[in-house]
C-alpha positions as CSV (number, residue, x, y, z in Angstrom):
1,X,-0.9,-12.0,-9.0
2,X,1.8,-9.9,-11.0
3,X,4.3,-8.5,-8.6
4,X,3.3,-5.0,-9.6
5,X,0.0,-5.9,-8.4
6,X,0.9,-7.4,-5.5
7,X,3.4,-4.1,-4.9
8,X,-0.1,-2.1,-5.6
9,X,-2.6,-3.4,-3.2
10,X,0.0,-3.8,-0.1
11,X,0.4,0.8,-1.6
12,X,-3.6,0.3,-0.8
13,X,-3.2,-1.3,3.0
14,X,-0.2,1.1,3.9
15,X,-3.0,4.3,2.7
16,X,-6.0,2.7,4.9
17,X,-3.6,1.8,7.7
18,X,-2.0,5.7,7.5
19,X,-5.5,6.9,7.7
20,X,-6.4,4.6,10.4
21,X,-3.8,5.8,12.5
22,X,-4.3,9.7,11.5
23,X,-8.0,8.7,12.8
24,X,-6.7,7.5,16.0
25,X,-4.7,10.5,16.7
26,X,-7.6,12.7,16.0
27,X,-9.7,11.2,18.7
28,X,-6.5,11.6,21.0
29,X,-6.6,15.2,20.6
30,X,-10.5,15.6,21.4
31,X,-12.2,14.5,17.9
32,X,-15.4,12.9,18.1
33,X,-16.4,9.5,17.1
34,X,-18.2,8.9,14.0
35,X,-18.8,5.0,14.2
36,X,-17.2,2.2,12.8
37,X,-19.0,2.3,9.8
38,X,-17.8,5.3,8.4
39,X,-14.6,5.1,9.4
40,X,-14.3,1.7,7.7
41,X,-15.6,2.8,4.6
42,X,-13.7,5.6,4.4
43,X,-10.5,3.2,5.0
44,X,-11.7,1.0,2.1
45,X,-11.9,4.4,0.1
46,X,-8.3,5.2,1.0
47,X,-7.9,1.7,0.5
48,X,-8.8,1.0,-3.1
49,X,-7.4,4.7,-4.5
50,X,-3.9,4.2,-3.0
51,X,-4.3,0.8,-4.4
52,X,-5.3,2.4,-8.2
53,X,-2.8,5.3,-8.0
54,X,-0.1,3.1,-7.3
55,X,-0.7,0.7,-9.8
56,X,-1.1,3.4,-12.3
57,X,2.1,5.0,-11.3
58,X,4.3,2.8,-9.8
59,X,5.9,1.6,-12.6
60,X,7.3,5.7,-13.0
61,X,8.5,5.8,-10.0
62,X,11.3,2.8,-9.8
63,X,11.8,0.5,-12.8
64,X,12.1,-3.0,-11.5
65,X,13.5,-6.2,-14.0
66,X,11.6,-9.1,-13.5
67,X,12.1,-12.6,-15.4
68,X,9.1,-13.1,-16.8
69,X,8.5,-17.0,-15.8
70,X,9.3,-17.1,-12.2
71,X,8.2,-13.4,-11.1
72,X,11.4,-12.8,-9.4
73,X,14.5,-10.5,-9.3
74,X,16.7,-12.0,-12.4
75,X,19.5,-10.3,-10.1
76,X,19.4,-9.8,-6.4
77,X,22.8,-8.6,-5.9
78,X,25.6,-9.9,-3.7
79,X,24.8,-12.4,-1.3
80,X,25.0,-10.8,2.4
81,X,27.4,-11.4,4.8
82,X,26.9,-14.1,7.9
């Protein structure tokens, strides 16, 4: 998996687990409860579309420089401190 994929689909699990949450604090302030069924599916929704959009527009957002053979950062900066 590229590491703008990887970047993409871990977009897609911080949507469904934002909407998750948003679902939980509706049903704290008196909401009703639809099921687990239709709140999962609407999680996958949220899921795959964050997933898509972000894929589709990450790469405007924050260039990043990657070498090409080993996926990583050709230069990660100063070493930190101990």
């Amino acid at each position: 998996m590229t590491p703008r994929g990887k970047a993409a689909l871990l977009w897609g699990v911080a949507g469904a687990m934002a909407f998750l949450a948003a679902h939980q604090a509706y049903l704290v302030a008196g909401g009703t409860f639809l099921g687990v069924g239709p709140i999962a599916a609407v999680a996958v929704v949220v899921l795959v579309v964050t997933a898509l959009v972000a894929h589709r527009l990450g790469h405007h957002a924050v260039p990043v420089a990657v070498d090409e053979e080993t996926g990583a950062d050709p230069d990660p900066g100063p070493e930190p401190d101990e």
